[in-house]
N, C-alpha and C positions, 0 to 999 in steps of 0.2 A: 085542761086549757090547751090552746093549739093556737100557734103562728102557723098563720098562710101567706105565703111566699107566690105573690103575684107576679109572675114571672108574665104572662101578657095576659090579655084582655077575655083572650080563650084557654089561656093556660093557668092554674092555681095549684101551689101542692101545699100540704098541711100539712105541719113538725108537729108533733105532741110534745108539750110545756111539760120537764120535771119539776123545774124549779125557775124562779124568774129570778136571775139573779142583780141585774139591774136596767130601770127603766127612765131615764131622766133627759132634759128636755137642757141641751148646752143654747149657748148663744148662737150654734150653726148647725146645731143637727139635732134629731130625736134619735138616743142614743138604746140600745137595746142588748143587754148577755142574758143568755136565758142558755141552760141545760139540758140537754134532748137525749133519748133513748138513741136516736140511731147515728147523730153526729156530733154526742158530745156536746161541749159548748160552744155556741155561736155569735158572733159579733152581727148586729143589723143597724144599719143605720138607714134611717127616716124611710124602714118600711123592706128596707131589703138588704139581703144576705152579704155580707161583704167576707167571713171567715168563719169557718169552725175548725174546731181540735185535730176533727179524725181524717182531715184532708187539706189542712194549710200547707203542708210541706209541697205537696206537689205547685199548689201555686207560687209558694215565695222560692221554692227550689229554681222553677222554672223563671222567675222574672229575675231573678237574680245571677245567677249561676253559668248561664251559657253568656252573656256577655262579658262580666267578669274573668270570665277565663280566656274568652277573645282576646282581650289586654294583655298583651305579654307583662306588663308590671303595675296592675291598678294599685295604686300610692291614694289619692285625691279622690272622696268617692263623697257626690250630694246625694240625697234621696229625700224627695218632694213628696209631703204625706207619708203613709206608713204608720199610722200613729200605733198599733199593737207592739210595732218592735220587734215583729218577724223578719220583716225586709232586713231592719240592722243589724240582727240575729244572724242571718245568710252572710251578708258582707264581711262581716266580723270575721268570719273563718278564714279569708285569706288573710294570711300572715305579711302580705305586701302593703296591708294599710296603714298606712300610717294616720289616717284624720277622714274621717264619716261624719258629713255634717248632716243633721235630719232638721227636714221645715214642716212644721206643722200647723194650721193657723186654731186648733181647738185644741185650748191646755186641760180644759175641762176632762177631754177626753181622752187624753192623754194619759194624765196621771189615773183616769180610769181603767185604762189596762194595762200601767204598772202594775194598781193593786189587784185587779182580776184573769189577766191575761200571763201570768207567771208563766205559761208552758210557752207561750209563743214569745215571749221578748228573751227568756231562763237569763236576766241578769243583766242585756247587752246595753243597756241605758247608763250601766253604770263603770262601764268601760271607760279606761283611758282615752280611747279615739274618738269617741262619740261626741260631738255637740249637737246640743238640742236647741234648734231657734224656733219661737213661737211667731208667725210672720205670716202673711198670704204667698202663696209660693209667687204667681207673678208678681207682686213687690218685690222679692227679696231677686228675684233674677235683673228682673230692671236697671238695679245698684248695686250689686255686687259686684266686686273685680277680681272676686277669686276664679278658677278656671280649673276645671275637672277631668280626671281622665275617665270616669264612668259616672253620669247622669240615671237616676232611675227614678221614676214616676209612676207613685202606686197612690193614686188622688181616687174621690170619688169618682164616679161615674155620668156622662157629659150631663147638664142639664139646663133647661133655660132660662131658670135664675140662679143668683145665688154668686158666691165665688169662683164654682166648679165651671162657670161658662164663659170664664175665658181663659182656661187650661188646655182647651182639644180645639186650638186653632193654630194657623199660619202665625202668627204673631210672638205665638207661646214660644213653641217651636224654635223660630229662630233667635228668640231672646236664649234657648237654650245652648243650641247652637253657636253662639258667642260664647258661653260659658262653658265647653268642654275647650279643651287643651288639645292641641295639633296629637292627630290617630284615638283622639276622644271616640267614646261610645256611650249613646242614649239609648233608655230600653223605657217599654213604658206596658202599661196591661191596655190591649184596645178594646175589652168587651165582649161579648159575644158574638162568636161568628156564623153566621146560616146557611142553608145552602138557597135561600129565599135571597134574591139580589134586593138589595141596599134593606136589609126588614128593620136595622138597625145601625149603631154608629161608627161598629167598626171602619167601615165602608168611605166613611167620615174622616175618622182618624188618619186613616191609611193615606190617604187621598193628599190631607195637611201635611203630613210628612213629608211626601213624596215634592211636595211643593218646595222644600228647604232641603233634606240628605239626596245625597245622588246614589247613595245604598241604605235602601232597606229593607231588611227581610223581617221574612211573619214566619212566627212559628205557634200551634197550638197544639190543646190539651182538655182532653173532658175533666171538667169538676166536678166531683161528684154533687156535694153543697149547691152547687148552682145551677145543674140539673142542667149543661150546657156545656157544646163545649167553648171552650174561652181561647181568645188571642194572645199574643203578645207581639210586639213590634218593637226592632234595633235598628236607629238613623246613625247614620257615621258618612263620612266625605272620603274614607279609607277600607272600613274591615264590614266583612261581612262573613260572620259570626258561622254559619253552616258549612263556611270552606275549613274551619280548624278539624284536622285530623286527628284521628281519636286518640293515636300514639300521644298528641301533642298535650289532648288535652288530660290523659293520664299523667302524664309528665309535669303536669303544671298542679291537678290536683295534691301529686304526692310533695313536690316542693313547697307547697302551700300548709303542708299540716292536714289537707281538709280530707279527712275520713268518715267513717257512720253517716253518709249524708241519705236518707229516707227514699227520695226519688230519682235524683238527678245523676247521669253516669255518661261515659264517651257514648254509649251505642243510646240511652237517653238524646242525648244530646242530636246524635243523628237525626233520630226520629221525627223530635220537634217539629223539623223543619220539612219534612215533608210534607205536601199540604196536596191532596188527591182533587181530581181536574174536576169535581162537582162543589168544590168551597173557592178554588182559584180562579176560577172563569166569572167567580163574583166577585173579586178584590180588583182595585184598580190597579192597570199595569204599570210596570215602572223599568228600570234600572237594574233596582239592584234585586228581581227576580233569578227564584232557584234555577 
C-alpha cells in the first residue's frame, strides 16, 4: 500500500503503507495515522501530511520556541488548533506558565491522538496548566476576554471552504490582536514558501498580517515530511523575536528548566530568520523586516 502526498499538480511523492493505523471520516475532517518505513508515523488529514514522528520537533520546536522565549515572562499562553498535543508539549517546558489554553473545534480528533499520538503530546494534555476547549477558534476569539502573552496558531491549512477560511485573514488577525496582552506575541505556521512569487498562500498570510502587527518577522525551515521548505511568522506591536541575543536567549532557556530540546538552540534560532534574497524579494515588504 502507498500514500501519495500531492503536493501540486506536477508534484506527487509516494510513502509506502506499513500499517494503517487509523482511517476515519470526523464531522470536519478525513482523518489518516498510517506507519511508514522512512518517516515513522504520520498524521494526514483530508489528504495531506500535516506531522510525522521522525521530523515533528523541528516544526513544533520552531513554531513554538523562538517566540516563547522573545517573552521575557510567558505566563498566559492560547494555542488555536494543535490537536496532536506537540505544540502543548513545547509550551509546557517553560516553567513561566502558569495556564495553556488549547481550542480545538474536532474532539473526534483529538482524543484520536491522545490514544495514538503518545510520542507527540508524552502526557501534556493531562497537565495541570493545560485547558482543552472544543470551540471554532474564531468563535472563541470573538468572546473571549481573556488576553495572552503568547498566541500560537497551528490550524489547518488556508482553504475555501470550511472553518479554516476564515482563519488566514485581516479579521482573524486582529480579533487576535485584541487578545494578546500589551508586549504580547503571535506566531502562527504560514505554509509553504517558494522562490516562485505568490505560487501559494504564504504570500497571503504574510500580507494579512502585515495589515494589523507593525512587526513581523518570517522565519523558515525545510521539512523533511513535507518535502518543502515551511514558513513561520511573529506579529507583535513591540518585539521582534530575531533581535533576542543568543546570550539572552541561553539565559532564559536554562531559567526555564528547558533542556534536551531535539532542534531548536540560540545559533538555531539565529538562523530561522535569515531568509536569502531569492525567497524575500517574494514576501511582501513591511516594517518589521530583518
Amino acid at each position: 500500500m502507498w500514500f501519495i502526498d500531492k503536493n501540486s499538480p506536477h508534484q506527487w511523492i509516494s510513502h509506502r503503507i506499513k500499517k494503517k493505523v487509523v482511517s476515519v471520516r470526523t464531522p470536519f475532517q478525513h482523518v489518516e495515522i498510517l506507519d511508514t518505513p522512512e518517516f515513522g508515523r504520520m498524521v494526514i488529514l483530508d489528504g495531506l501530511i500535516q506531522s510525522s514522528e521522525s521530523d515533528e520537533c523541528i516544526y513544533h520546536e520552531i513554531l513554538v520556541h523562538p517566540a516563547m522565549i522573545a517573552h521575557p515572562r510567558p505566563k498566559h499562553i492560547l494555542i488555536l488548533g494543535a490537536g496532536e498535543g506537540a505544540t502543548l508539549r513545547e509550551v509546557l517546558r517553560h516553567s513561566t506558565v502558569e495556564r495553556a489554553i488549547m481550542i480545538d473545534i474536532d474532539r473526534e480528533f483529538v482524543d484520536l491522538c491522545k490514544r495514538f499520538l503518545r510520542k507527540w503530546h508524552r502526557g501534556s494534555f493531562r497537565d495541570a496548566r493545560s485547558v482543552l476547549i472544543f470551540e471554532d477558534a474564531f468563535s472563541y476569539l470573538q468572546k473571549t476576554a481573556d488576553r495572552f502573552d503568547v498566541i500560537i496558531a497551528d490550524i489547518s491549512d488556508p482553504a475555501d471552504t470550511g472553518p479554516a477560511r476564515f482563519i488566514y485573514t485581516s479579521k482573524f488577525y486582529s480579533l487576535i490582536s485584541r487578545a494578546l496582552k500589551p508586549g504580547g506575541i503571535f506566531v502562527t505556521h504560514a505554509t509553504a514558501v517558494h522562490y516562485a512569487p505568490r505560487r501559494n498562500y504564504s504570500h497571503v498570510i504574510l500580507t494579512q498580517l502585515r495589515r494589523i502587527f507593525p512587526e513581523v518577522s518570517v522565519s523558515y525551515e525545510f521539512i523533511p515530511s513535507f518535502a518543502s521548505l515551511w514558513s513561520f511568522a511573529t506579529g507583535s506591536f513591540t518585539c521582534r523575536p530575531q533581535q533576542v541575543p543568543a546570550e539572552r536567549i541561553r539565559r532564559r532557556l536554562r531559567r526555564r528548566g528547558i533542556a534536551g530540546l531535539s532542534y531548536y538552540s540560540p545559533e538555531t534560532h539565529r538562523r530561522l530568520f535569515i531568509i536569502p534574497p531569492c525567497l524575500r524579494k517574494n514576501m511582501p515588504a513591511g516594517r518589521g523586516d530583518v
